[in-house]
BADO-933735 format. One record per residue (C-alpha): residue in three letters; residue number from 1; z, x, y. Coordinates in steps of 0.05 Angstrom, whole numbers. Example, Ala and Ser with C-alpha at 12.3 -4.5 7.8 and 13.67 -1.06 7.14 Angstrom:
<pts>
<pt><aa>ala</aa><i>1</i><zz>156</zz><xx>246</xx><yy>-90</yy></pt>
<pt><aa>ser</aa><i>2</i><zz>143</zz><xx>273</xx><yy>-21</yy></pt>
</pts>
This chain:
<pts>
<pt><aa>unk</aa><i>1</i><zz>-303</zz><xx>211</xx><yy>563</yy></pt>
<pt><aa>unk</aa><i>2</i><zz>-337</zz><xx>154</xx><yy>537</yy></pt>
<pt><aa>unk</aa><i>3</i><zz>-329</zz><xx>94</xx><yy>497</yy></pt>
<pt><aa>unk</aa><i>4</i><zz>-325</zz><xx>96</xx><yy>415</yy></pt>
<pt><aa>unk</aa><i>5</i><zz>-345</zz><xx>17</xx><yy>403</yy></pt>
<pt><aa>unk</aa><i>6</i><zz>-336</zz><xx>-5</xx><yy>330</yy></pt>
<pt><aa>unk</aa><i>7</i><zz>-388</zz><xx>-65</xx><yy>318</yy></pt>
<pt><aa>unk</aa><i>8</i><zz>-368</zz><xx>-110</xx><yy>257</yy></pt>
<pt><aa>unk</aa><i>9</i><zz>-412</zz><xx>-160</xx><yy>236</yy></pt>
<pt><aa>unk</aa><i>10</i><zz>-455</zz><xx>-178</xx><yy>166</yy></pt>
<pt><aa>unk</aa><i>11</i><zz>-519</zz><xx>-191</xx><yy>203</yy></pt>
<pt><aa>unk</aa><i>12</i><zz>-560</zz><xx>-127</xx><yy>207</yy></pt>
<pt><aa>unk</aa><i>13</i><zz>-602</zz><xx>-158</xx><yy>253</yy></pt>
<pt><aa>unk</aa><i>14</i><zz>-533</zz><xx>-174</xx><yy>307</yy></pt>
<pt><aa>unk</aa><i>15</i><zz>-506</zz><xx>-103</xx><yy>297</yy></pt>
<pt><aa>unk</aa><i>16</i><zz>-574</zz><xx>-67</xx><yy>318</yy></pt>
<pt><aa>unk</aa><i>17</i><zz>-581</zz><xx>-111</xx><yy>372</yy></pt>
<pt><aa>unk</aa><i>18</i><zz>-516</zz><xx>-99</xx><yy>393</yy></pt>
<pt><aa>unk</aa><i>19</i><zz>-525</zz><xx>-22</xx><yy>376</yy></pt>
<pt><aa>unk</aa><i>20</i><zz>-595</zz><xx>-16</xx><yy>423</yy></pt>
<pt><aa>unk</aa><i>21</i><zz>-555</zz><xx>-52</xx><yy>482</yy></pt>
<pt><aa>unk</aa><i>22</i><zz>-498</zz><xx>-6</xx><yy>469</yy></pt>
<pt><aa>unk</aa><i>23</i><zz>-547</zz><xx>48</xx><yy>479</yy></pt>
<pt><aa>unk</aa><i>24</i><zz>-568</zz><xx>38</xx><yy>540</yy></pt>
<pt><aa>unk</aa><i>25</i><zz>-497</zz><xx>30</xx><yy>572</yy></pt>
<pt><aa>unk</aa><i>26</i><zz>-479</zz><xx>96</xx><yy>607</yy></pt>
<pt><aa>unk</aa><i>27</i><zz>-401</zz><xx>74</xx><yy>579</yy></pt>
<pt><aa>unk</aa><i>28</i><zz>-409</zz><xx>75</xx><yy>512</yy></pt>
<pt><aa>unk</aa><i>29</i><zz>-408</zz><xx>149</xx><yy>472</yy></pt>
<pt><aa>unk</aa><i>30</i><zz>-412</zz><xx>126</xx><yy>405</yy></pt>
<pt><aa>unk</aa><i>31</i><zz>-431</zz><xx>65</xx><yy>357</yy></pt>
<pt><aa>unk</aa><i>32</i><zz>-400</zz><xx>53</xx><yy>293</yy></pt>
<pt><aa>unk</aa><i>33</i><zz>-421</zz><xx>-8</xx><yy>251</yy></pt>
<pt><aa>unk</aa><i>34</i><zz>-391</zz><xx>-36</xx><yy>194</yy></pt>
<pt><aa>unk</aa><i>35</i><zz>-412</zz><xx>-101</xx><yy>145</yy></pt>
<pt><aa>unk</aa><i>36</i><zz>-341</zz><xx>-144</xx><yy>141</yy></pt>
<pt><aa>unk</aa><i>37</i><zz>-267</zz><xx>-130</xx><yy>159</yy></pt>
<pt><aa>unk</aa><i>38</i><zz>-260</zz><xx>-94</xx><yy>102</yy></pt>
<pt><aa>unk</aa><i>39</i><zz>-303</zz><xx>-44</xx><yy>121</yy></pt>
<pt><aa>unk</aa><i>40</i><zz>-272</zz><xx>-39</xx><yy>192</yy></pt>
<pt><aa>unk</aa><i>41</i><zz>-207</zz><xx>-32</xx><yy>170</yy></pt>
<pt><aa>unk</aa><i>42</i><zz>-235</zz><xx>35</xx><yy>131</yy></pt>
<pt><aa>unk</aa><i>43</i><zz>-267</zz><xx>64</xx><yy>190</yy></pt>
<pt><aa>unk</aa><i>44</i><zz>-212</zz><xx>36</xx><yy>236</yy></pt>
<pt><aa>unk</aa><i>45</i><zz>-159</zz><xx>84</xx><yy>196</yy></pt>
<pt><aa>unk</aa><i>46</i><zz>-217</zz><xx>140</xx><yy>191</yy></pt>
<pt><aa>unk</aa><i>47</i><zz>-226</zz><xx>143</xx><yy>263</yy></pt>
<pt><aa>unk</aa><i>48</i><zz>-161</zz><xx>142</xx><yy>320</yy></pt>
<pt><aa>unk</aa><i>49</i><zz>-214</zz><xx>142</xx><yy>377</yy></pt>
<pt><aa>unk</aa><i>50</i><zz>-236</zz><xx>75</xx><yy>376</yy></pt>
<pt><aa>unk</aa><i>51</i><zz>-241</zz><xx>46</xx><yy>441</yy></pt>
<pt><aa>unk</aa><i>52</i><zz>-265</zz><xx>-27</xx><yy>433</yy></pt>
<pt><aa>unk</aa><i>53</i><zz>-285</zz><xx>-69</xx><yy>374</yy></pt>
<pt><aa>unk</aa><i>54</i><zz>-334</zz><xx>-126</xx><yy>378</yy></pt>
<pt><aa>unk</aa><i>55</i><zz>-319</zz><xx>-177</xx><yy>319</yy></pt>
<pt><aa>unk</aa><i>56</i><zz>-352</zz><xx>-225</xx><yy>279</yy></pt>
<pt><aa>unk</aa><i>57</i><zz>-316</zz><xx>-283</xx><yy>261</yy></pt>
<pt><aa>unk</aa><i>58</i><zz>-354</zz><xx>-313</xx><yy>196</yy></pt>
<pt><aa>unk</aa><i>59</i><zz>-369</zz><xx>-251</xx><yy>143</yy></pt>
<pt><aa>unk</aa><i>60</i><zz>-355</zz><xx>-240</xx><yy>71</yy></pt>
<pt><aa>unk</aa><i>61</i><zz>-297</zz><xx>-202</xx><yy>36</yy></pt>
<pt><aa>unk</aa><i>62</i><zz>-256</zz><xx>-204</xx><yy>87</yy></pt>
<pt><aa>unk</aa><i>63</i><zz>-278</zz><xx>-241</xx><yy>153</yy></pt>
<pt><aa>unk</aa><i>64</i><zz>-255</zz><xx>-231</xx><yy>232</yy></pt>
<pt><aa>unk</aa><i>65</i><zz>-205</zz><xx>-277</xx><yy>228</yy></pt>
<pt><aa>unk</aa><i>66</i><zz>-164</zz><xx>-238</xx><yy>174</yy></pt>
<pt><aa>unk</aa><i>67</i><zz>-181</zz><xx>-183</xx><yy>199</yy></pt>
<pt><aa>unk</aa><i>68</i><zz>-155</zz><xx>-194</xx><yy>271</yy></pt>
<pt><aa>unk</aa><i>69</i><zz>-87</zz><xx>-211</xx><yy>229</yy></pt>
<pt><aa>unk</aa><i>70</i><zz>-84</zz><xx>-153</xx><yy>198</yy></pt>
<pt><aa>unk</aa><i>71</i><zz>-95</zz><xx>-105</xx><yy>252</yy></pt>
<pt><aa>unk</aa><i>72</i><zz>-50</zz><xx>-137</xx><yy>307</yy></pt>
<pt><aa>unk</aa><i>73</i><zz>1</zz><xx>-129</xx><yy>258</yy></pt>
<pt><aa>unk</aa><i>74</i><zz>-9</zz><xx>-54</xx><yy>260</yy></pt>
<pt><aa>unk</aa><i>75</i><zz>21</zz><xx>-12</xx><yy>314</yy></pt>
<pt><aa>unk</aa><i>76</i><zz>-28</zz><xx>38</xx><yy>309</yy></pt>
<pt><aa>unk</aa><i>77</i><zz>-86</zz><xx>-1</xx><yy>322</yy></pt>
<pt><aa>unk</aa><i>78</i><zz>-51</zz><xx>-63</xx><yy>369</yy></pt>
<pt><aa>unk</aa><i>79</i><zz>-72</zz><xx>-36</xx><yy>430</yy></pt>
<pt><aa>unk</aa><i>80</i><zz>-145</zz><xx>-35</xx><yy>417</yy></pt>
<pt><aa>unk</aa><i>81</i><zz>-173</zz><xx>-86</xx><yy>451</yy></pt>
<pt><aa>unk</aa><i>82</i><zz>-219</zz><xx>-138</xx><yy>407</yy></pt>
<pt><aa>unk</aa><i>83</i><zz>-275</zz><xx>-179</xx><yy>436</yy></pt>
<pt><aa>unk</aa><i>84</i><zz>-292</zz><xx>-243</xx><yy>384</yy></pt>
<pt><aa>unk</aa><i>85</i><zz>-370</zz><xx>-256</xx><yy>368</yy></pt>
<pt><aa>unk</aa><i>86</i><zz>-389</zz><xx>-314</xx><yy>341</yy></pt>
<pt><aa>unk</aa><i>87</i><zz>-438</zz><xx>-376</xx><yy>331</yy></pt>
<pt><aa>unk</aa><i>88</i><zz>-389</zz><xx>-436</xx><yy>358</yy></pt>
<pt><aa>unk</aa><i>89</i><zz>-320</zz><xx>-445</xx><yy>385</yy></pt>
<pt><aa>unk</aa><i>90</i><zz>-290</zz><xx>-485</xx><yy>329</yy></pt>
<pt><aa>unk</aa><i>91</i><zz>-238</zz><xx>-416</xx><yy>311</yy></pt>
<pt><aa>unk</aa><i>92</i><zz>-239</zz><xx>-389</xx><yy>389</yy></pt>
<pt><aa>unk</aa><i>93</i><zz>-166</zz><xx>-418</xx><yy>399</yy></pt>
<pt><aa>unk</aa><i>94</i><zz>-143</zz><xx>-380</xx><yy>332</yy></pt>
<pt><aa>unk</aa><i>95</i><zz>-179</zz><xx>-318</xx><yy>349</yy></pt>
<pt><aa>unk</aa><i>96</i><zz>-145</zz><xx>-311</xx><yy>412</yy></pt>
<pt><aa>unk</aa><i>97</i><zz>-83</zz><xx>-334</xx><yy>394</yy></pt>
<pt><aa>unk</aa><i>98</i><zz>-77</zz><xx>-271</xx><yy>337</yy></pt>
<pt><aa>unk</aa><i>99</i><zz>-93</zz><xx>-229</xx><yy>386</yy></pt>
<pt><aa>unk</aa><i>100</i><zz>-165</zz><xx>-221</xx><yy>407</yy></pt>
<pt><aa>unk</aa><i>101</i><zz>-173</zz><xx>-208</xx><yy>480</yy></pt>
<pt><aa>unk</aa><i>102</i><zz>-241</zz><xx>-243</xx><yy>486</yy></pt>
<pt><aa>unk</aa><i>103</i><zz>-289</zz><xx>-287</xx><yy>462</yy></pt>
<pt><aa>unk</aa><i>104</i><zz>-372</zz><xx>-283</xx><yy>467</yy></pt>
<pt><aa>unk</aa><i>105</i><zz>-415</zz><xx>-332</xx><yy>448</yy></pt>
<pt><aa>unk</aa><i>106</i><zz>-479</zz><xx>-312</xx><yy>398</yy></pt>
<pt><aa>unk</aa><i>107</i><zz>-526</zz><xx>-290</xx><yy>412</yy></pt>
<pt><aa>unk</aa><i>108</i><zz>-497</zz><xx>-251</xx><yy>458</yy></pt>
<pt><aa>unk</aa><i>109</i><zz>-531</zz><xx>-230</xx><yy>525</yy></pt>
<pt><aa>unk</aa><i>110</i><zz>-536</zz><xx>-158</xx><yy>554</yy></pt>
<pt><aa>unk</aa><i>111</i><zz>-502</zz><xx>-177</xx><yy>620</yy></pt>
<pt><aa>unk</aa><i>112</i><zz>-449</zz><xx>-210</xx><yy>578</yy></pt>
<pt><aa>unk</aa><i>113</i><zz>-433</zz><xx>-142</xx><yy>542</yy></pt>
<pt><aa>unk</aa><i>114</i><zz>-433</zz><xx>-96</xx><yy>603</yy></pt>
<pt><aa>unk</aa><i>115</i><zz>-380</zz><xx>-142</xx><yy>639</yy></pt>
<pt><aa>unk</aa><i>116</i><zz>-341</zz><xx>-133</xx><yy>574</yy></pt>
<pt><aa>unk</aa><i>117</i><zz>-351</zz><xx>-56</xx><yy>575</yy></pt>
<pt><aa>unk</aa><i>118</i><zz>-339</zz><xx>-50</xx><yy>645</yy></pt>
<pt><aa>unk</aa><i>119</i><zz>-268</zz><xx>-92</xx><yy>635</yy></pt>
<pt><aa>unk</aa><i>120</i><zz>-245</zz><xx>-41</xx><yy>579</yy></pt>
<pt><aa>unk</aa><i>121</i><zz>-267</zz><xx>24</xx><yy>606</yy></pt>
</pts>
């Protein structure tokens, strides 16, 4: 059984990328994409089977940082591991002190992604 990978980030352009090197990893069985936290939390509760959740930090509504809050503090979901995406380092330290379990540096490489699948699967 494969991977169920939840990408959430506001940049179209960053979630297909991310989607078409998802697709080519033999790991990952299915993609879901959503716009801010908000929207993850929604299709976080919709779907049990989500394996691994790549993160954007900066996005509207409600952004990675709030949203990492929010779903550490939730048994259901506190085992699913969360790898941080963003532009600098300036929130890295908050990030991974609520919770997240790693931290990749835009724009992210395909090498970079395969190690991460490979040390969650």
């Amino acid at each position: 059984m494969g991977l169920h990978v939840l990408i959430v980030d506001d940049d179209l352009i960053n979630r297909k990328l991310l989607q078409a090197i998802l697709k080519r990893n033999s790991k990952v069985e299915t993609i879901t994409e959503a716009v801010n936290g908000e929207d993850a939390m929604a299709k976080v509760e919709a779907n049990s089977q989500i394996d691994l959740i790549l993160l954007d930090i900066f996005m509207p509504i409600l952004d990675g940082i709030d949203f990492l809050r929010i779903i550490r503090n939730n048994r259901n979901f506190s085992h699913v591991p969360i790898v941080i995406l963003s532009t600098d380092d300036t929130r890295k330290a908050e990030a991974l002190d609520l919770g997240a379990n790693s931290f990749l540096r835009k724009p992210i490489r395909e090498e970079e992604i395969t190690e991460t699948i490979n040390a969650w699967s």
